[in-house]
N, C-alpha and C positions, 0 to 999 in steps of 0.2 A: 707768295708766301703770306700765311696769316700773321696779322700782330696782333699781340695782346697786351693790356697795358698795363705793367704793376706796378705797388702802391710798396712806399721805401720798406716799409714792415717787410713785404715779400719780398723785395728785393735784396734785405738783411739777410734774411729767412737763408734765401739760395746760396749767398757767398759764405755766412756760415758755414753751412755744410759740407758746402766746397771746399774753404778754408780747412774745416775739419779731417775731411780727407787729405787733404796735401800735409798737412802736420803728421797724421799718422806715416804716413807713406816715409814721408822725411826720417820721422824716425826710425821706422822699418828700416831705411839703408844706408844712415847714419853711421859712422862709426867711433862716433865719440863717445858710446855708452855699451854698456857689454852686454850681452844677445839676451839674458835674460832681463835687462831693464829694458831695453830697445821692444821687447814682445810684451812687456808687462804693461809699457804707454804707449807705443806705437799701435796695436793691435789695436786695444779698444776704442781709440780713438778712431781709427780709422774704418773698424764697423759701425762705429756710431755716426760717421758719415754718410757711410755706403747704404746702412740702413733705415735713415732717416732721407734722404737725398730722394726714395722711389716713393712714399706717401705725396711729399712736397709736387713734385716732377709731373705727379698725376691730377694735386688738387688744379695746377697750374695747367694744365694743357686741356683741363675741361671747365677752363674760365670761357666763357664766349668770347670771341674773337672780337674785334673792333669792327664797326661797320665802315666801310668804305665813303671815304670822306668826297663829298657831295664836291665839293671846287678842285681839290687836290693840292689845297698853295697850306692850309692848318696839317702841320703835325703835332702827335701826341708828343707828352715831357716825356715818358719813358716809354718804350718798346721792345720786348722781345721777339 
C-alpha cells in the first residue's frame, strides 16, 4: 500500500468534510425537526460535503507517495 503523508491543515481539511457530511446526513434522518427544516439544513450541508470531499480526495491521492524508507525501523507522524 502507498502512504502519503499529510500536514494537520489537510488532515482538518478531510475530517471537515467528513464531519460535514455526517451532519447533513444526521439531519436528513433526524426526527426532531420537520421535513422541511430537516431539507432546508440537512441537504445543503451535506452536498456541501459530498461536493467538496471529491476536489480534496483528488488533490490528495496525486500527492507523491512516500518513498520507501531505507532501514524500515523511521516512521512518518502521520499516514494515510
Amino acid at each position: 500500500m502507498r502512504e502519503r503523508s499529510l500536514t494537520f491543515r489537510e488532515l482538518a481539511l478531510v475530517a471537515g468534510t467528513r464531519g460535514l457530511l455526517g451532519v447533513g446526513v444526521g439531519l436528513l434522518l433526524a426526527g426532531r425537526l420537520s421535513a422541511r427544516q430537516r431539507r432546508s439544513i440537512g441537504l445543503p450541508l451535506l452536498l456541501t460535503g459530498a461536493i467538496s470531499t471529491i476536489p480534496i480526495m483528488i488533490y490528495l491521492l496525486r500527492k507523491p507517495a512516500l518513498p520507501e524508507l531505507a532501514s524500515g525501523l523511521e516512521e512518518p507522524a502521520m499516514a494515510i
